[in-house]
VOLUM-716867 format. One record per residue: chain; x, y, z of N, C-alpha, C in turn; residue number from 1. Coordinates in steps of 0.2 Angstrom, whole numbers, plus 2048, in hexadecimal, padded with zeros to 3 digits. Atoms other than C-alpha are relative to their C-alpha. Layout:
+-------+-----+-----+-----+------+------+------+-----+-----+-----+-----+
| chain | nxx | nyy | nzz | caxx | cayy | cazz | cxx | cyy | czz |   n |
+-------+-----+-----+-----+------+------+------+-----+-----+-----+-----+
|     A |   X |   Y |   Z |    X |    Y |    Z |   X |   Y |   Z | NUM |
...
+-------+-----+-----+-----+------+------+------+-----+-----+-----+-----+
//
This chain:
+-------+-----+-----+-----+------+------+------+-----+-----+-----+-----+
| chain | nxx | nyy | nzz | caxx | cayy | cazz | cxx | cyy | czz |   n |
+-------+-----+-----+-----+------+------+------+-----+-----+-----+-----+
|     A | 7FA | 803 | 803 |  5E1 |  55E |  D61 | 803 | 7FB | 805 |   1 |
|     A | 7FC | 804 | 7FB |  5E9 |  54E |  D68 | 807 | 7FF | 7FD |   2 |
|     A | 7FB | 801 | 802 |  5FC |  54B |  D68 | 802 | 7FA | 803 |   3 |
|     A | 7FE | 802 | 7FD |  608 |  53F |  D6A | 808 | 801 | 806 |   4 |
|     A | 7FC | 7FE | 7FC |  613 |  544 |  D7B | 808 | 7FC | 7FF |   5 |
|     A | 7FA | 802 | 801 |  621 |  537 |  D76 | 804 | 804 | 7F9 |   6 |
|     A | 7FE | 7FC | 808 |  625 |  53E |  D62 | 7FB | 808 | 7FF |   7 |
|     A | 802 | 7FA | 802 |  619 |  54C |  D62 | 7FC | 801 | 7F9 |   8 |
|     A | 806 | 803 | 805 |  60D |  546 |  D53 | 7F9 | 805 | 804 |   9 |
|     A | 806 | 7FD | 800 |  5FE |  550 |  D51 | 7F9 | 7FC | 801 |  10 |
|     A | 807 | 804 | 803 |  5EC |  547 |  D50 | 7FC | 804 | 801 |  11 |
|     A | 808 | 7FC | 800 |  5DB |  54E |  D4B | 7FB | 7FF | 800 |  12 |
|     A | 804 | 805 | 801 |  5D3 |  53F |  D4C | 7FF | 7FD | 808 |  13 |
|     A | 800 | 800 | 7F9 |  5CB |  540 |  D5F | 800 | 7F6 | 801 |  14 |
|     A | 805 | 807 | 7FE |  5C5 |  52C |  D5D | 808 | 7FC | 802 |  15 |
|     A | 7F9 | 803 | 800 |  5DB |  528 |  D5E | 7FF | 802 | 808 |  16 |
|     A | 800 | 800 | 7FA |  5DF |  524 |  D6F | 80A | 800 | 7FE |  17 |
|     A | 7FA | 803 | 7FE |  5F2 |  51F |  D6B | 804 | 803 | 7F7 |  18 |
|     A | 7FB | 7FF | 804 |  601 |  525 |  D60 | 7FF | 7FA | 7FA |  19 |
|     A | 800 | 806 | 805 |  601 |  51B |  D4E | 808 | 800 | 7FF |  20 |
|     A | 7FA | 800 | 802 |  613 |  520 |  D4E | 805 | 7FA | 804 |  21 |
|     A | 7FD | 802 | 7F9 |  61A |  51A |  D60 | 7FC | 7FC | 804 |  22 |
|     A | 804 | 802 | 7FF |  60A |  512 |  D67 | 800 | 803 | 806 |  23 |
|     A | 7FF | 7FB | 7F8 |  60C |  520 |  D76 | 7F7 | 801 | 802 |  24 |
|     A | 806 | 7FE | 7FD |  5FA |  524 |  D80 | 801 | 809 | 7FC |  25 |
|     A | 7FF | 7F8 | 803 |  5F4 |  537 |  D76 | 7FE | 803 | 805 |  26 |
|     A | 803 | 7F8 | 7F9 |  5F2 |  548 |  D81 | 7FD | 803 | 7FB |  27 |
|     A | 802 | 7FA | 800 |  5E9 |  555 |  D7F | 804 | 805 | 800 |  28 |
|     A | 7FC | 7FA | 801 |  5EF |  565 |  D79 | 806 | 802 | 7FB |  29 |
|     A | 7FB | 802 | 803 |  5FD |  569 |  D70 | 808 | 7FD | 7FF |  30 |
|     A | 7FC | 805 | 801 |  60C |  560 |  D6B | 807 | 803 | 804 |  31 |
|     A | 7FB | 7FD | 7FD |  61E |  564 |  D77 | 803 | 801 | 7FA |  32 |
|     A | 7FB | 7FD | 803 |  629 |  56D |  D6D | 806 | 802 | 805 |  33 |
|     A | 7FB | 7FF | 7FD |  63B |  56D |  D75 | 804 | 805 | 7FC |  34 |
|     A | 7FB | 7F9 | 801 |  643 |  579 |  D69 | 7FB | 807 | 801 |  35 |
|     A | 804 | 7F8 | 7FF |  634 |  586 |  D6D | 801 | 803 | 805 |  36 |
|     A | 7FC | 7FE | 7FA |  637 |  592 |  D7A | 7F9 | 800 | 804 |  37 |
|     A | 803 | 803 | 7FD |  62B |  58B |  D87 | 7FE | 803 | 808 |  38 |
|     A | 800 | 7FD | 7F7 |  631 |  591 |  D99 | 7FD | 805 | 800 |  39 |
|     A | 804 | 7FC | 7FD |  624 |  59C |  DA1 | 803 | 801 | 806 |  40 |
|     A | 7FB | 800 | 7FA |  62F |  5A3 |  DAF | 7FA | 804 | 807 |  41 |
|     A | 807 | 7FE | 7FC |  61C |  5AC |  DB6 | 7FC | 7FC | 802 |  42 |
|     A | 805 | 804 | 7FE |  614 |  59E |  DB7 | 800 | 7FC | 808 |  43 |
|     A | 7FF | 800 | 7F9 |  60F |  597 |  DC8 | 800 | 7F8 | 800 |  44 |
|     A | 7FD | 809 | 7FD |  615 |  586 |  DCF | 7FC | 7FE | 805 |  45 |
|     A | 803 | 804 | 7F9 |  60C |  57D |  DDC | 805 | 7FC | 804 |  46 |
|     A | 7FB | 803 | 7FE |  61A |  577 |  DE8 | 7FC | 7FC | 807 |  47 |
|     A | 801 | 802 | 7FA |  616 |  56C |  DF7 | 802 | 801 | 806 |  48 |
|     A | 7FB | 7FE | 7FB |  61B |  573 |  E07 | 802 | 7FB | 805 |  49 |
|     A | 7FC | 805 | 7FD |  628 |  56A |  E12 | 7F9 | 802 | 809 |  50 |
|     A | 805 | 802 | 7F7 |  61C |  561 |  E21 | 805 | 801 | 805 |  51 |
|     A | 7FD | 7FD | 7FB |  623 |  569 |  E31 | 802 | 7FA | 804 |  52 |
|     A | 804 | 806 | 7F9 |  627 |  55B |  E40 | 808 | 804 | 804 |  53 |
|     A | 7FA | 7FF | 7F9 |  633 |  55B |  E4F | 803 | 7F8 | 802 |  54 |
|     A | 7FC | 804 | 7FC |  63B |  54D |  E58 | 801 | 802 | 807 |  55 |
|     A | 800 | 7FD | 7F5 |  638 |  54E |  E6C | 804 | 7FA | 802 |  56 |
|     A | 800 | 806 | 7FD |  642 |  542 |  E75 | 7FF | 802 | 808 |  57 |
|     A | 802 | 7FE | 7FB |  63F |  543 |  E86 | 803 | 7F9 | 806 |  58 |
|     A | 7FC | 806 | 7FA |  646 |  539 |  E97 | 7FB | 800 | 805 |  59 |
|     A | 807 | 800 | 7F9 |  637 |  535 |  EA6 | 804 | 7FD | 803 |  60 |
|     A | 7FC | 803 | 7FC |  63B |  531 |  EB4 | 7FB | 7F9 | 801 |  61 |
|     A | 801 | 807 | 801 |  63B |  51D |  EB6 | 7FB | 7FC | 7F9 |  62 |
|     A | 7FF | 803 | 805 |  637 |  51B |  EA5 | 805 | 800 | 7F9 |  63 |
|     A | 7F8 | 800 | 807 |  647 |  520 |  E9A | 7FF | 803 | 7FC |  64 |
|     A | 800 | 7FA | 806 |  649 |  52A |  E8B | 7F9 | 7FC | 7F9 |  65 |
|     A | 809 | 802 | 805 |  638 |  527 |  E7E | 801 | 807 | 7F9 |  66 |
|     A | 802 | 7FB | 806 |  637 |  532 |  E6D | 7F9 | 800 | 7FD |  67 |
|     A | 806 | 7FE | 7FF |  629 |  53D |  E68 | 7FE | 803 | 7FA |  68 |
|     A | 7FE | 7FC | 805 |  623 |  547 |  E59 | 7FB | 806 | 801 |  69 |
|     A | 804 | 7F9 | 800 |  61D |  558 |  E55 | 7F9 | 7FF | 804 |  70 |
|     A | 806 | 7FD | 7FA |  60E |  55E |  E61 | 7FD | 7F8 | 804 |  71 |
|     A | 800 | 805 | 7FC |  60D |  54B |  E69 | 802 | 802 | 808 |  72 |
|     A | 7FD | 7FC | 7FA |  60C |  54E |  E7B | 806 | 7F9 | 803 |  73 |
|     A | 7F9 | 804 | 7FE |  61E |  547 |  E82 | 7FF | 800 | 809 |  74 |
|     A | 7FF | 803 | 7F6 |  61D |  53F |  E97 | 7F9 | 7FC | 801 |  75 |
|     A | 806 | 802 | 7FD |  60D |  53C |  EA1 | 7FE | 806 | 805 |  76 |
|     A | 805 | 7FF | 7FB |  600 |  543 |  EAB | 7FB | 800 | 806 |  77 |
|     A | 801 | 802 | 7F8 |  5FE |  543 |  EBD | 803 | 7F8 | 803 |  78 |
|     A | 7FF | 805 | 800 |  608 |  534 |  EBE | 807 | 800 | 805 |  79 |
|     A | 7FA | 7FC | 7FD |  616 |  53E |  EC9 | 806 | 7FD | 7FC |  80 |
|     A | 7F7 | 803 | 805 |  625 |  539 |  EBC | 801 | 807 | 7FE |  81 |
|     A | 7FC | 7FC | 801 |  62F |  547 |  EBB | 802 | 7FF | 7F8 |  82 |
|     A | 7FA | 800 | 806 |  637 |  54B |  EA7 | 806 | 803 | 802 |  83 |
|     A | 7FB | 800 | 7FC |  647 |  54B |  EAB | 807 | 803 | 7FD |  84 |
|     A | 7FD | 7FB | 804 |  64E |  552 |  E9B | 7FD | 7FF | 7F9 |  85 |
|     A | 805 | 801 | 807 |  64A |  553 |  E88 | 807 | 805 | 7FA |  86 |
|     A | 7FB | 7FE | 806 |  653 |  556 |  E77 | 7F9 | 802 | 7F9 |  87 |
|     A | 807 | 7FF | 808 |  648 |  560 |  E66 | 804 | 803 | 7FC |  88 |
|     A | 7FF | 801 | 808 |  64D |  55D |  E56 | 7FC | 803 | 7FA |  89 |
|     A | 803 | 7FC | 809 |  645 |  567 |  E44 | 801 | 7F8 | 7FF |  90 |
|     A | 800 | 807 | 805 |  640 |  555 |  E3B | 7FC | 802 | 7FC |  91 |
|     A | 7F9 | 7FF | 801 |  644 |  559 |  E2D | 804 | 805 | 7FF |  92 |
|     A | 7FD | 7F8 | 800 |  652 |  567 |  E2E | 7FE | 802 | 7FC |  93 |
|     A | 802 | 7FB | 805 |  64E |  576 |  E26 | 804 | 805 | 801 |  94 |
|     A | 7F9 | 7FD | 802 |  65D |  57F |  E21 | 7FD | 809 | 803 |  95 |
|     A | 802 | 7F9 | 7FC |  65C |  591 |  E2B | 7FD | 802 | 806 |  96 |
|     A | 803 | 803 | 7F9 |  653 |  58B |  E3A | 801 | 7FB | 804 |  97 |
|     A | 7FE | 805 | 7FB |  658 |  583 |  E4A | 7FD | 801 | 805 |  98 |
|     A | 804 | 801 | 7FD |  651 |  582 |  E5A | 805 | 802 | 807 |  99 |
|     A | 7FE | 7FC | 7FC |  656 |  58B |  E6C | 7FC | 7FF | 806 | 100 |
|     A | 802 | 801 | 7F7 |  652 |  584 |  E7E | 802 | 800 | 805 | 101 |
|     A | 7FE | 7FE | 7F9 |  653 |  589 |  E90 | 7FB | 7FA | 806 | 102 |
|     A | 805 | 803 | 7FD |  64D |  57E |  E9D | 803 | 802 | 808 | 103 |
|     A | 7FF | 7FE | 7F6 |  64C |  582 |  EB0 | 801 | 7FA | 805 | 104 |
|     A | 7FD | 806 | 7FD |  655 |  575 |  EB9 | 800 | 7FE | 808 | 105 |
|     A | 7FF | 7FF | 7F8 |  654 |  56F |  ECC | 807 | 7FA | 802 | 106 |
|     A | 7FB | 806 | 801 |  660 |  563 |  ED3 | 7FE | 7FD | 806 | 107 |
|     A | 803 | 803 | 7FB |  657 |  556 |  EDF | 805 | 800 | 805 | 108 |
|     A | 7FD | 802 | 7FC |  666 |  551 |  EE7 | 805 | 807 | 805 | 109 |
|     A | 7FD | 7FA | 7FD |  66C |  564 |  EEB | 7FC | 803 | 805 | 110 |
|     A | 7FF | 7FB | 7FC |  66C |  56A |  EFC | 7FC | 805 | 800 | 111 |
|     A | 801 | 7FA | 7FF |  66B |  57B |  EFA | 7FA | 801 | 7F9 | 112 |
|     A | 807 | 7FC | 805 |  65B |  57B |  EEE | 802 | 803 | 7FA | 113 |
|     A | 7FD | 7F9 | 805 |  664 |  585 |  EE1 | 7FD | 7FB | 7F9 | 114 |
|     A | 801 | 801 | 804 |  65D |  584 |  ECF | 805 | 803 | 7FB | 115 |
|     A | 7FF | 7FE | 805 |  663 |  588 |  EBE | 800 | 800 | 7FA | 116 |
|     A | 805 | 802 | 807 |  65F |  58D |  EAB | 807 | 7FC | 7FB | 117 |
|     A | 7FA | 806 | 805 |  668 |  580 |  EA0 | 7FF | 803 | 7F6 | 118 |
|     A | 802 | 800 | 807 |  669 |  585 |  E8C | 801 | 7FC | 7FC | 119 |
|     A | 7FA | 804 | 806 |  66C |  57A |  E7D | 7FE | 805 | 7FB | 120 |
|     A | 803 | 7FF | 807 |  668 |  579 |  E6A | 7FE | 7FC | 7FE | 121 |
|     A | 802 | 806 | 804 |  65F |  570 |  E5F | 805 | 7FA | 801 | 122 |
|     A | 7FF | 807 | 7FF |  661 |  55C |  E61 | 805 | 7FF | 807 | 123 |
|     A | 7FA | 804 | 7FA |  66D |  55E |  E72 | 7FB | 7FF | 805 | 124 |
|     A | 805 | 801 | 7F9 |  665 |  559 |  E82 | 803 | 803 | 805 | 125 |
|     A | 802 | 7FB | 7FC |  662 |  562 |  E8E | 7FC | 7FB | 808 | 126 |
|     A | 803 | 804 | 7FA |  65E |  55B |  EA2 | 806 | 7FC | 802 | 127 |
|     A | 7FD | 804 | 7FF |  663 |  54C |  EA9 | 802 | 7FB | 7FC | 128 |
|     A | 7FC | 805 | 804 |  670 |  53F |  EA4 | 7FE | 7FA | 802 | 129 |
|     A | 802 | 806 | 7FC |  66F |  52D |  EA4 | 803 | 7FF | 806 | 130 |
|     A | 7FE | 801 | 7FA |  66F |  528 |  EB6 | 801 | 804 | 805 | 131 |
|     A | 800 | 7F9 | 7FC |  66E |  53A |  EBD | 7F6 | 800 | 800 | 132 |
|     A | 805 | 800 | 7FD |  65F |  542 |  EC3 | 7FD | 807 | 802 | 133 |
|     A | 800 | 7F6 | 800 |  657 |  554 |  EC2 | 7F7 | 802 | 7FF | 134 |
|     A | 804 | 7FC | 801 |  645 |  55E |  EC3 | 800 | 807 | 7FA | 135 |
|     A | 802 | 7FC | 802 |  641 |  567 |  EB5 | 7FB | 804 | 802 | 136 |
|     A | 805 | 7FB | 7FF |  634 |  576 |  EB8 | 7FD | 804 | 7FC | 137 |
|     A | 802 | 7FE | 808 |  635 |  57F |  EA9 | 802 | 801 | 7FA | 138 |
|     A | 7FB | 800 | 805 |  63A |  583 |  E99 | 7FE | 806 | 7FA | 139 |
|     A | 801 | 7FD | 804 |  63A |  58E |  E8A | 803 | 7FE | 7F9 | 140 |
|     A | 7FC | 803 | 805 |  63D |  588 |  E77 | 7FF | 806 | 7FA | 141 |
|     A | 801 | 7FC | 805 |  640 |  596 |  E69 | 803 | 7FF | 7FA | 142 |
|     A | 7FF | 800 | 807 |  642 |  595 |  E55 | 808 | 806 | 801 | 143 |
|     A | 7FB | 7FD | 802 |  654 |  59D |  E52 | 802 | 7FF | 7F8 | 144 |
|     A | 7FD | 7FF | 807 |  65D |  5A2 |  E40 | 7FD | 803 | 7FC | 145 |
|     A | 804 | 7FB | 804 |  659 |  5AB |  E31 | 7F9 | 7FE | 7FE | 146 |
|     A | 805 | 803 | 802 |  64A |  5A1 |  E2F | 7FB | 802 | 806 | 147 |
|     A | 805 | 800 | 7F8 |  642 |  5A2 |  E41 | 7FA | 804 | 7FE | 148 |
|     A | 809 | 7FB | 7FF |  636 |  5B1 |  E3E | 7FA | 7FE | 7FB | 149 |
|     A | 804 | 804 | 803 |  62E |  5A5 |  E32 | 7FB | 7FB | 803 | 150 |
|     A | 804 | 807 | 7FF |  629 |  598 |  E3C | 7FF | 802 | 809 | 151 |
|     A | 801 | 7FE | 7FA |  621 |  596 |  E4E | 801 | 7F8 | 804 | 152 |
|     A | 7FE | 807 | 7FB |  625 |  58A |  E5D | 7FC | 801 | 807 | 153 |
|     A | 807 | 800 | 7F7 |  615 |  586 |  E6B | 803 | 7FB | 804 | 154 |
|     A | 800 | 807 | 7FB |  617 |  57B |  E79 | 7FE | 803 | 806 | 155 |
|     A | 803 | 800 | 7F9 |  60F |  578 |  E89 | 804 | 7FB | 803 | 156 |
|     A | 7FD | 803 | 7FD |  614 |  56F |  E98 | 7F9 | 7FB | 806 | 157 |
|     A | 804 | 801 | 7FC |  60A |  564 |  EA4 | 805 | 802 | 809 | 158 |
|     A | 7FC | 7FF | 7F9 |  611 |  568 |  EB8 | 7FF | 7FC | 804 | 159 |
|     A | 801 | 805 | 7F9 |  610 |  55C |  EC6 | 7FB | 804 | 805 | 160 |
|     A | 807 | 800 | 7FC |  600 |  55E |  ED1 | 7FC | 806 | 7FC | 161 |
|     A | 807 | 7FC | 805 |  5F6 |  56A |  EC4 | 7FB | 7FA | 7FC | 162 |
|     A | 806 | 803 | 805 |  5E7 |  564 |  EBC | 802 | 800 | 7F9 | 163 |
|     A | 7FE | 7FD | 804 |  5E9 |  56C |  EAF | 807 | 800 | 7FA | 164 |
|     A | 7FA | 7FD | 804 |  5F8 |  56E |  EA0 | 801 | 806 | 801 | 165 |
|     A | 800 | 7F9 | 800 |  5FE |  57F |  E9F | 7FD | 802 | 7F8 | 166 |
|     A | 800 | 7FE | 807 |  5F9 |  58A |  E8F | 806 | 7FF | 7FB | 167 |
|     A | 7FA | 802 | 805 |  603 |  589 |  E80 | 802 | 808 | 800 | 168 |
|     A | 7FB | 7F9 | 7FF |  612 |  596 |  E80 | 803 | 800 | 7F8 | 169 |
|     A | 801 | 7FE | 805 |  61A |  59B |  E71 | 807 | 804 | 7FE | 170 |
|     A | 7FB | 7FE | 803 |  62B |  59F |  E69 | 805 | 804 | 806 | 171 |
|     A | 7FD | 7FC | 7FA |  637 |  5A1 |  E7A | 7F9 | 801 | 806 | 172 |
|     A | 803 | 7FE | 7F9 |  62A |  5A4 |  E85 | 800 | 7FC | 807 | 173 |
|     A | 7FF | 806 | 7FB |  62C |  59B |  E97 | 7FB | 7FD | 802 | 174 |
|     A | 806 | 806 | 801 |  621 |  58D |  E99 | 802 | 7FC | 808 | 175 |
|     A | 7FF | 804 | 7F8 |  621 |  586 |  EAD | 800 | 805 | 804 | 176 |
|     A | 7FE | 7FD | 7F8 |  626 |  58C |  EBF | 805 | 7FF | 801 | 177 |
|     A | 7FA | 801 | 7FD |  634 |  590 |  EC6 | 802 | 7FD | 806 | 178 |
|     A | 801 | 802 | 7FA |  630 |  588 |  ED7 | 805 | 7F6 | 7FF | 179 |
|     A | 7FD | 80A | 800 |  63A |  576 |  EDD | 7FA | 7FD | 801 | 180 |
|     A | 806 | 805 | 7FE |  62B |  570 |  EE3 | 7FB | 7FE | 7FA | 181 |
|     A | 801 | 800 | 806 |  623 |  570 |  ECF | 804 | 7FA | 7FB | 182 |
|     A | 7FE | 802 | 805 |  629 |  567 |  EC3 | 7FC | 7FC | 7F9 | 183 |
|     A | 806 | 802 | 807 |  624 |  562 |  EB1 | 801 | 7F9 | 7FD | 184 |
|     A | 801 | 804 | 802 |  61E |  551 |  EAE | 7FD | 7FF | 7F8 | 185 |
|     A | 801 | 802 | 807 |  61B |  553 |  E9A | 800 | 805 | 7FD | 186 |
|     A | 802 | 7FC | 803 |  61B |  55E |  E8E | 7FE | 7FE | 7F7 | 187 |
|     A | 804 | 801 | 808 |  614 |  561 |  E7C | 803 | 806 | 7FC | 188 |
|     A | 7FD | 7FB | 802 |  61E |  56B |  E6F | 7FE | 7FF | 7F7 | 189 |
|     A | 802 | 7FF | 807 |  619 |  570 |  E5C | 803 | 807 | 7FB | 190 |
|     A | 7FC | 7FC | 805 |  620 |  578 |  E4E | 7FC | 804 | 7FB | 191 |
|     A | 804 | 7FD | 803 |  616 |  583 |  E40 | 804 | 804 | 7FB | 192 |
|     A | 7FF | 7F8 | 803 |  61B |  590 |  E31 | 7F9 | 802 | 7FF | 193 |
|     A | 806 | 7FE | 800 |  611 |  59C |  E33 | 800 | 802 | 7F7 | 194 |
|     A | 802 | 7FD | 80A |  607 |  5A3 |  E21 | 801 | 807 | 7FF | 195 |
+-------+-----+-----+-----+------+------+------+-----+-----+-----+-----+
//
């Protein structure tokens, strides 16, 4: 039995392609009834799930601030440029999760050697400012809020004179050296909900 989906006309005559009433294209099946009670509240939905990304920006040394996106690796390697700070943003926010980073900071111009771990949160930056000038070495970035134990956050870093990147860390984990003589020319950061 074919209907028409604009009036709801019957047809039983398969060879009609089109409404004789409204000249509507006919479907298959039966005819929409809005006063019938319809809603299937068991029935399952297919929803699309929201694509994850990030927003990396990042500052190299003598190249200026550059923006990045989810798991794209953000600097260079073996090119000795120091990252010199970095800002990661949820694109697009996801209401109950935000984002929580530590970076281990050196201060070139400091004398006495001394370092320090800097915090932010999502989208503030972290490092050096414009015109200022700082050695990162490492960092950590972990999922916070009522949502966090849902999703997961990887990143790796590349180090100044390693061959190699480091492995990928994982929701806080520390990622680098705490050494002044290191520092982290690039890194690469991804976001994920787990299933």
């Amino acid at each position: 039995m074919r209907h028409c989906p604009t009036c709801g006309h019957p047809y039983s005559d398969p060879s009609l392609k089109f409404c004789l009433q409204d000249g509507a294209k006919l479907t298959d099946g039966p005819p929409f009834d809005p006063e019938a009670e319809t809603l299937n509240l068991d029935a399952h939905y297919e929803t699309k799930p929201i694509e994850l990304g990030l927003e990396v920006i990042v500052q190299l040394e003598g190249k200026g601030k550059q923006i990045f996106r989810n798991n794209q690796f953000a600097g260079t390697r073996g090119e000795k440029r120091g990252l010199e700070g970095f800002s990661i943003r949820i694109d697009p926010h996801i209401s109950g999760l935000t984002l929580k980073y530590t970076v281990h900071v050196w201060d070139p111009t400091d004398k006495r050697k001394s370092s320090q771990d800097t915090t932010a949160h999502e989208g503030e930056w972290v490092g050096a400012r414009k015109g200022e000038s700082c050695n990162l070495s490492g960092f950590t970035i972990e999922p916070i809020g009522e949502l966090a134990g849902d999703y997961e956050i990887s990143y790796k870093a590349h180090i100044s004179g390693w061959l190699e990147d480091t492995p990928f860390f994982i929701n806080g984990d520390f990622c680098g050296v705490r050494t002044k003589d290191r520092r982290i020319e690039g890194i690469q950061v991804g976001i994920v909900r787990k299933r």
